[in-house]
N, C-alpha and C positions, 0 to 999 in steps of 0.2 A: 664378240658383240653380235647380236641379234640383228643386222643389218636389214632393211628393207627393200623390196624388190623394185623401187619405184626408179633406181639408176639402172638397171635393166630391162631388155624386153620390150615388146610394144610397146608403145608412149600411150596410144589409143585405148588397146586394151586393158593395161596397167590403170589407166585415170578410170574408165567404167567401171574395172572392177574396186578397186579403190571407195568410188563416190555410191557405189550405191548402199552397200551398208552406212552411207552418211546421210544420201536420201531418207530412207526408214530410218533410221534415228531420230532427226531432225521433224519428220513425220510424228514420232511420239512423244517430239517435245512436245509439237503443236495441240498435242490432248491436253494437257495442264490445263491451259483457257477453254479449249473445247469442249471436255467434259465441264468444266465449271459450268460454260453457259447452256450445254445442253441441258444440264441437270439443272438448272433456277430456270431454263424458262420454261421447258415441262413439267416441273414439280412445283415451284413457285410461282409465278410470272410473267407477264411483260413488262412489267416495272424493272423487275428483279434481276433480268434478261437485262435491259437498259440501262441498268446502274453496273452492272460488271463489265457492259457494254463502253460505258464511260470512262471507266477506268483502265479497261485494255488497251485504248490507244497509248495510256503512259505506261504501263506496264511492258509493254512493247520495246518502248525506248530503252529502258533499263535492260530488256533481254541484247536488244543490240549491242548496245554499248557494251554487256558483258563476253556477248558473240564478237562483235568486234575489234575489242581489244584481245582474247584469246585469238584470234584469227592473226592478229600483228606482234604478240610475242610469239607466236606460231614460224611464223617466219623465220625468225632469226634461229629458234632455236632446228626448225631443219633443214635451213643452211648450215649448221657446223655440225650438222648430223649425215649431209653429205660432202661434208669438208674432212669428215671423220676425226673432228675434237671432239671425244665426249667430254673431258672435262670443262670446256666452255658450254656444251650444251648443258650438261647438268647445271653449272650456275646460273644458265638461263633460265632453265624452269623453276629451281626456288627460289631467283630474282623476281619471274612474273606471280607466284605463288602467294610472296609476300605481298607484294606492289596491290594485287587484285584484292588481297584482305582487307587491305587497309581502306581502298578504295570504296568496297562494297560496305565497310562498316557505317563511315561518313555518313553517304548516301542511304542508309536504312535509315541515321538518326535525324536528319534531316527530312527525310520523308514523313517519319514518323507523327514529327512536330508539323509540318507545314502541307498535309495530302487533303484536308478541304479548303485550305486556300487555293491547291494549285487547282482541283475541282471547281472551286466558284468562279476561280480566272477562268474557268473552259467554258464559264457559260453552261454548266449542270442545270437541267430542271428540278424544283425543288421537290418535285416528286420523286424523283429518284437518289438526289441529293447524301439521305441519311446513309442509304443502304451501300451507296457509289465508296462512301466515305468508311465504312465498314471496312469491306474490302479491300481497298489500296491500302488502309492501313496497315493490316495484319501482312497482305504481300510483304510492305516495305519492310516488318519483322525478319522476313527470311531472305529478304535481297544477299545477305552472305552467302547465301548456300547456294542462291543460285549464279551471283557469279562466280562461286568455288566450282561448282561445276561444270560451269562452262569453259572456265580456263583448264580445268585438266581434261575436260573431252578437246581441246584441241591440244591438248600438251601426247596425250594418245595420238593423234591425227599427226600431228608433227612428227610419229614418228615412225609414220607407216600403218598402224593399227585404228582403223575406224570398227572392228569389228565389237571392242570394249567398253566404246563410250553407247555401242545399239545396244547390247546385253544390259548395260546397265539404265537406258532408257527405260527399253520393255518393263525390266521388272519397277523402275520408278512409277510408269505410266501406270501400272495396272494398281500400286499400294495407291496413286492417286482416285481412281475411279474407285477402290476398295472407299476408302476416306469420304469422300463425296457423297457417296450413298447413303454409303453409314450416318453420315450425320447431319444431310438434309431429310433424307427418308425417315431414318429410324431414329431422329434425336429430334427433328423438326425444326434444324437453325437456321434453314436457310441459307442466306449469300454469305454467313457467318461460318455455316458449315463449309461449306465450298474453300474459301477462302483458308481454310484451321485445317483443312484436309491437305493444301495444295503444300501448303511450311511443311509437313512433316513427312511428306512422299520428298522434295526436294534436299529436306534435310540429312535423310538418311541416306538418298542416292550420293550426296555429297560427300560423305562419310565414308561410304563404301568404296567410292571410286579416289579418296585421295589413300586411302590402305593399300589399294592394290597397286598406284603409279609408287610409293615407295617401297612395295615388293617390288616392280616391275624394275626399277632402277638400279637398285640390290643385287638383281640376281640376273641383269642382261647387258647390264652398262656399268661395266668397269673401267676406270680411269687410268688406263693400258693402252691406247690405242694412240691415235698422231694428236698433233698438238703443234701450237703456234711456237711454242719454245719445248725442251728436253719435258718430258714429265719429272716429278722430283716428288719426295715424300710430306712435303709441305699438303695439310687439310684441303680438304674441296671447301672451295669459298662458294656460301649461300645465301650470297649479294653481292653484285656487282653495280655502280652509280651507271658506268659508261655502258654497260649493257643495258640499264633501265633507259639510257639515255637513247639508243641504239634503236627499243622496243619502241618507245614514245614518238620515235619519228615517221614508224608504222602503223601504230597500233592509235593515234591520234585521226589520220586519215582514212584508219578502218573502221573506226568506231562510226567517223560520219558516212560512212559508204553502206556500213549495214545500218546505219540509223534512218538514215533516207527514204526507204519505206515507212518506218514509223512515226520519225519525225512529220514527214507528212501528214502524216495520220492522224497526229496529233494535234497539227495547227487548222486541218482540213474540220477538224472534230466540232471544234469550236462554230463551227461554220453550219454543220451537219446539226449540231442543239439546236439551232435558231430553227429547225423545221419541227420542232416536237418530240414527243419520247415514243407514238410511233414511226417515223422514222428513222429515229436512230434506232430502233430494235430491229427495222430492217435492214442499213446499214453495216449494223454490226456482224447479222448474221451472214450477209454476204462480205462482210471483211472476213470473216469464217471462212468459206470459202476459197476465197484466195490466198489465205495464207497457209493454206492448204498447198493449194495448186501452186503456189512460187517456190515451194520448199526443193523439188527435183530442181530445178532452176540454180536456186542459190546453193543448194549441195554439192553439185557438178562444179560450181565457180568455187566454192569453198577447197575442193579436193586438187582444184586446177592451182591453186595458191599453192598446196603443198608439195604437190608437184613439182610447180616452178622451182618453189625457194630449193629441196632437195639437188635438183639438176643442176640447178644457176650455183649453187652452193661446189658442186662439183663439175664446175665449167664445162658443160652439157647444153650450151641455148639451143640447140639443135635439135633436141627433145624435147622442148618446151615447143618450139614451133610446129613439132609433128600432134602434140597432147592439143595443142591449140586448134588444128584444121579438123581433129578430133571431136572437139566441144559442138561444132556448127551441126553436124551430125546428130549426134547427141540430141542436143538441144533443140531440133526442128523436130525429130521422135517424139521428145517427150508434147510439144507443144501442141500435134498433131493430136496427138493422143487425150491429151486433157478436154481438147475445145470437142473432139465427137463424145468423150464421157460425159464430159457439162450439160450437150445437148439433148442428151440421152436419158440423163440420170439426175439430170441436177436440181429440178425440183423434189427427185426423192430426198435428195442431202438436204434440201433445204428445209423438211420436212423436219428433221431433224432438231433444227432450232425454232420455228415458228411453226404454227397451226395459222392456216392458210383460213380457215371459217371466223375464225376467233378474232384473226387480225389479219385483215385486207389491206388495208395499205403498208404494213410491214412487209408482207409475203410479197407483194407488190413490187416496192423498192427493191426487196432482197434480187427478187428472180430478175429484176432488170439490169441490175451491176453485174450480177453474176454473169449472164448469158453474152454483156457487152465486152467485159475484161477477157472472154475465152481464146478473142479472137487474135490478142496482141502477148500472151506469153510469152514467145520466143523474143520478143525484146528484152527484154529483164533475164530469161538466160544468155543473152549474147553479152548482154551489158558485163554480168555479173562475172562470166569467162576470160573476157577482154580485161577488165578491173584486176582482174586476178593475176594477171602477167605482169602488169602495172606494179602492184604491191609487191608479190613477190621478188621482185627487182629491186624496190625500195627507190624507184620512179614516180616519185609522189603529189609533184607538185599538177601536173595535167587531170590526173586521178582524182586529186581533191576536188580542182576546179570542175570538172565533168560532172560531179555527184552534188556540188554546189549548185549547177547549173539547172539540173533535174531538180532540187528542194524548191526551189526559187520556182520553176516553172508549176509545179503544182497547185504550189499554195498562191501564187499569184492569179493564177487562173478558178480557182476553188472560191477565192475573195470577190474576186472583180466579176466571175460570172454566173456564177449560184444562183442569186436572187433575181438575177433577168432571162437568164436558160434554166430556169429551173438546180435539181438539185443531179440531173444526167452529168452539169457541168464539173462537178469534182472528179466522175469516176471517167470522163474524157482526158482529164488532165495528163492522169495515171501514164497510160499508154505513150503520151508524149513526151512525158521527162524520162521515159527509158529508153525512147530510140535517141531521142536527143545526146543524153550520156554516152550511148555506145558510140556511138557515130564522133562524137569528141576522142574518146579512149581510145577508139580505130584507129582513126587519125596520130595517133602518138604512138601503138605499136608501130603502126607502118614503117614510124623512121626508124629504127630499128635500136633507137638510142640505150632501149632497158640491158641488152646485152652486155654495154660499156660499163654497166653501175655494178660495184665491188661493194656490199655490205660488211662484212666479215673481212 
């Protein structure tokens, strides 16, 4: 068995070096939409810009939900990868494999049929309306693919290997930006192109990376090692109820933990239409921005999950607790580091998506969120580290309500003070429902309770 370094060794050094190839991956996801919007709103648009703009806060949701739930069968499957059953972990993975098929199939056809209803539910301007409704559509097309790949880049990550799921970003991202070009530039389709570009870069990434996790399975996880019972010559079973059951107990309160940024985003959105299509082009492009700048954040918590569940899996809390004093470190670096880049650089980024002459109050908005959110980063990594200990543990009931409490705080604050503070009052929100969350999750590592919980 190809066993992974993460029950050995530095706890510290092991989670950095771990998380940062999940940093830059995660980083190349975020091109998918970036290039989209960069390329429709310098080649097409401010409309054009605004209508992809509209539709990324739900597109968003669906990446979580698929990050999410991969994140919570992640767990389980490495805990008995440092339990050393592989025969239960491989059932886990083609238990989550399936579960996730079926899931994302639903959810495409449903989309399908009902993506300018949920659009006119948000309060879309009808200027942007046709083009908004273009796009989400054809995404909703390839919602398989992308959460097939997002379950097996965490089914990689569960198993020690983030190095697989970057490789196969990079080359994603780039057939994406190929696609994009190609067929806004040189075909002239616009948010049509963008969108026909993004299916077929996900597609194929998708493809590629489920070949290689059953070469990977093949040829490094034999069904030879310990086991809750004898091993016996009886098939490897590729479904399990009570291990779907197992995941769903994780992977339901992961899905609303990574959804929590978007879901915000998405009830906030509604909020953000009511000022005009240019502001939400400045909006959007500073949601650019940050979702940028959160990816080192939630990458480090993503890798602290795996961490965990491995250690905890091989009664190790002890290394969880040194990976954890670890993340505070970590996480104050990265956070330092963003807010003097922001201030530094960050109307050049923004330059990126908006022309500053062309549209002043877009540039306007944008550079105003951007420059204010710099300052509260490291909330959203302590949250997201803290969260991670939580899950990993399968500690779920405080975890949920913490990340409940931060949705509730945003959009309550987004509704009730937008139209009398202005439109500063959504992206104040921001900052307060993640120190709020952490400060709850704090609170519940403290007592030390997650050590006691036996998943496996």
């Amino acid at each position: 068995m190809n066993q992974s370094n993460m029950l050995t060794g530095s706890p510290g050094k092991t989670l950095f070096l771990f998380a940062v190839p999940m940093m830059i991956g995660n980083l190349f996801q975020q091109l998918y939409n970036l290039v989209d919007s960069a390329v429709v709103g310098k080649y097409v648009g401010e409309n054009a810009l605004a209508a992809v703009g509209a539709s990324y806060s739900i597109t968003n949701v669906f990446i979580a939900i698929a990050i999410g739930g991969g994140i919570g069968s992640s767990v389980i499957i490495s805990q008995y990868l440092g339990a050393g059953n592989i025969r239960k972990m491989k059932t886990s993975i083609y238990t989550a494999l399936f579960n996730f098929l079926g899931i994302s199939l639903f959810l495409g056809v449903f989309g399908a049929f009902f993506h300018r209803q949920i659009l006119i539910w948000m309060d879309t301007p009808q200027n942007v309306l046709a083009e908004a409704g273009i796009y989400l559509k054809i995404y909703f097309y390839g919602l398989p693919f992308l959460f097939m790949y997002n379950i097996l880049a965490s089914i990689f990550n569960s198993m020690g290997d983030s190095k697989t799921p970057l490789c196969l970003l990079i080359f994603s991202s780039v057939l994406n930006i190929f696609f994009d070009l190609a067929f806004v530039i040189g075909l002239d389709l616009g948010v049509l192109g963008v969108a026909v570009g993004t299916l077929i870069a996900q597609g194929i990434s998708s493809i590629v990376s489920f070949l290689l996790l059953m070469r990977r399975l093949k040829a490094n996880y034999q069904t030879n090692g310990l086991s809750d019972s004898p091993q016996t010559s009886d098939p490897q079973k590729i479904y399990s109820r009570t291990i779907t059951w197992k995941m769903t107990k994780i992977g339901v309160p992961s899905i609303l933990q990574q959804s929590i940024v978007y879901i915000g985003m998405l009830l906030v959105q509604v909020v953000v239409n009511s000022f005009g299509s240019s502001v939400m082009a400045g909006y959007t492009a500073g949601m650019r921005i940050e979702s940028i700048c959160i990816v080192p954040m939630t990458a480090v918590g993503n890798a602290m999950s795996s961490f965990s569940a491995q250690n905890l899996g091989a009664r190790q809390p002890e290394r969880v607790k040194q990976a954890y004093k670890a993340c505070y470190l970590i996480d104050a670096s990265i956070a330092v580091f963003l807010c003097l880049i922001l201030h530094l650089f960050g109307n050049t980024f923004l330059s990126g998506f908006l022309d500053a002459s062309s549209g002043t109050e877009a540039y306007s908005v944008a550079s105003a969120y951007m420059i204010f959110q710099s300052f509260f980063y490291i909330f959203i990594g302590l949250k997201c580290c803290t969260d991670a200990i939580l899950r990993a543990s399968g500690d779920m009931l405080i975890f949920t309500l913490a990340n409940l409490v931060n949705l509730a705080l945003r959009v309550f604050i987004a509704n009730h003070f937008a139209h009398s503070w202005g439109i500063q009052a959504i992206w104040m929100a921001v900052p307060i429902g993640w120190s709020i969350n952490y400060l709850i999750s704090l609170l519940r590592v403290l007592t030390g309770k997650w050590k006691k919980i036996h998943l496996i």
